[in-house]
C-alpha positions as CSV (number, residue, x, y, z in Angstrom):
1,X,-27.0,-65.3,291.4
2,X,-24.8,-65.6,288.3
3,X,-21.4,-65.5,288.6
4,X,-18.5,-63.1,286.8
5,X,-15.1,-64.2,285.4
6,X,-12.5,-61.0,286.5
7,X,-9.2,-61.1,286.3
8,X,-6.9,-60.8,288.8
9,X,-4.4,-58.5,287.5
10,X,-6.9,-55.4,286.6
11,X,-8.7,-55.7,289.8
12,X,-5.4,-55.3,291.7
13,X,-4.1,-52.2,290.0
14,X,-4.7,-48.9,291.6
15,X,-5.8,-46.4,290.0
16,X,-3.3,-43.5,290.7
17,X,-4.0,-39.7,292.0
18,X,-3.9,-37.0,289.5
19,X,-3.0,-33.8,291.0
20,X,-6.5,-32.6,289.9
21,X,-8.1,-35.1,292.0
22,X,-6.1,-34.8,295.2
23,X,-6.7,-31.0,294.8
24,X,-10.2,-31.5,294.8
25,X,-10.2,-33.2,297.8
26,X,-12.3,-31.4,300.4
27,X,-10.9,-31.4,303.9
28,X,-13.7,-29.8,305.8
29,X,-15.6,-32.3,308.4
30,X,-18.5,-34.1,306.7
31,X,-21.2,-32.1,308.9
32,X,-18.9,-28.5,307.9
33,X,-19.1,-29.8,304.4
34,X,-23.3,-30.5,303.8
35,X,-23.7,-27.5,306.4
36,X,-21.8,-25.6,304.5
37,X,-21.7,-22.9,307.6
38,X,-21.4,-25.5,310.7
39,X,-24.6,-23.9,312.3
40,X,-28.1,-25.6,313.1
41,X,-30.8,-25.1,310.4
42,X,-29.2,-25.3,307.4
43,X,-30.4,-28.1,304.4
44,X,-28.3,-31.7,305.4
45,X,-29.8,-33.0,302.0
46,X,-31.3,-36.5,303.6
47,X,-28.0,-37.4,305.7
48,X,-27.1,-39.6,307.9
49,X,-26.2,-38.2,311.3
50,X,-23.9,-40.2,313.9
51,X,-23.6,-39.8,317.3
52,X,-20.1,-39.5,319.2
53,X,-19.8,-39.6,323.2
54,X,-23.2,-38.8,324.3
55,X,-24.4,-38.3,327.9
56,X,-27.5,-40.1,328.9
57,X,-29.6,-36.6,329.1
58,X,-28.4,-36.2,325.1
59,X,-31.3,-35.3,322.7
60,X,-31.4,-34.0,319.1
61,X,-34.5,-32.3,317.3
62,X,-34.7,-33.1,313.3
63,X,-36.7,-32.5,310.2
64,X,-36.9,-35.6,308.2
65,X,-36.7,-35.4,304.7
66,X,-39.9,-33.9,302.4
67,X,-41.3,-32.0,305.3
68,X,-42.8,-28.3,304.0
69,X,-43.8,-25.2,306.2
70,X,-46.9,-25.0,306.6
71,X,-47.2,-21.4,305.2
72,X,-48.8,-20.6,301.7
73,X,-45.9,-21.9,298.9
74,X,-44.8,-24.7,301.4
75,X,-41.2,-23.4,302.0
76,X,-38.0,-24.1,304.7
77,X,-40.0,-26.2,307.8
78,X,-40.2,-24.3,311.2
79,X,-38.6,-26.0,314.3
80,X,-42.3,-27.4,315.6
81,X,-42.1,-29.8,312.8
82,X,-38.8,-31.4,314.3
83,X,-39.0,-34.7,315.8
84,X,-36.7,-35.3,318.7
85,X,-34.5,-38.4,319.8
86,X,-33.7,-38.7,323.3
87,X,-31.5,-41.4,325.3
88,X,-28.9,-41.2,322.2
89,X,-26.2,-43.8,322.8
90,X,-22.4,-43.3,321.9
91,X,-21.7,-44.7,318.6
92,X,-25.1,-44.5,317.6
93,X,-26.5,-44.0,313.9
94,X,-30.0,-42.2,313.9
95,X,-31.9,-44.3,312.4
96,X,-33.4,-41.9,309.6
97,X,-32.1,-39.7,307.2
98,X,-32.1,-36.0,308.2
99,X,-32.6,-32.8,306.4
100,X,-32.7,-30.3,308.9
101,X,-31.3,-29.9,312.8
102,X,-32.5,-27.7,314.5
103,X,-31.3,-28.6,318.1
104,X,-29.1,-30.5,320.0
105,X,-29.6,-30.7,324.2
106,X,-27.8,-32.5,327.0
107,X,-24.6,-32.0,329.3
108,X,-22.1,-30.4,327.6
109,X,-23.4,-31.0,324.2
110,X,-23.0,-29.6,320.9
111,X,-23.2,-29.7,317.3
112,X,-19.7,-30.6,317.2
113,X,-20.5,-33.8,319.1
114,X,-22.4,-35.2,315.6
115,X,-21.3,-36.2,312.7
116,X,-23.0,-35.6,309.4
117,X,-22.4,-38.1,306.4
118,X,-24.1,-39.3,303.2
């Protein structure tokens, strides 16, 4: 690995918030935001999903990125394409990138109990 001269007085300047950018600042939750409605079944565009406080019966079904329906002209994938995780752990980071959910299962859980991020 080479190595690169910088100089310390740049790198400690920051770079200061137009009004335009902080207006453009989106405020919904990360899974609102790629779901753009905050229901199951809508395109996640190959996130990352992230599991809160999960009971031990938690599961989530998901469609992995590049998967087609099987009908003529490929199309949005049905729900018996999802694979499911079980035994999700608090904290947790699935350990692929998503596309689609298309359900969530265990005691008292919901969509809201997932976060969504790139």
């Amino acid at each position: 690995m080479g190595s690169f001269k910088t100089q310390d007085s740049i790198i400690s300047q920051a770079m200061p918030l137009t009004g335009a950018m902080v207006a453009s600042i989106d405020v919904r939750p990360a899974w609102l935001f790629e779901n753009q409605s905050g229901t199951l079944g809508t395109n996640l565009n190959s996130s990352v999903i992230y599991c809160g406080v999960m009971p031990a019966d938690a599961s989530i079904s998901v469609i992995l990125p590049g998967v087609v329906a099987a009908n003529p002209g490929g199309g949005k994938p049905i729900s018996t394409q999802a694979i499911t995780f079980k035994g999700l752990q608090s904290g947790s980071i699935l350990p692929v990138a998503v596309d689609y959910v298309t359900a969530v299962a265990g005691t008292g859980v919901t969509v809201a109990d997932f976060i969504v991020g790139k």
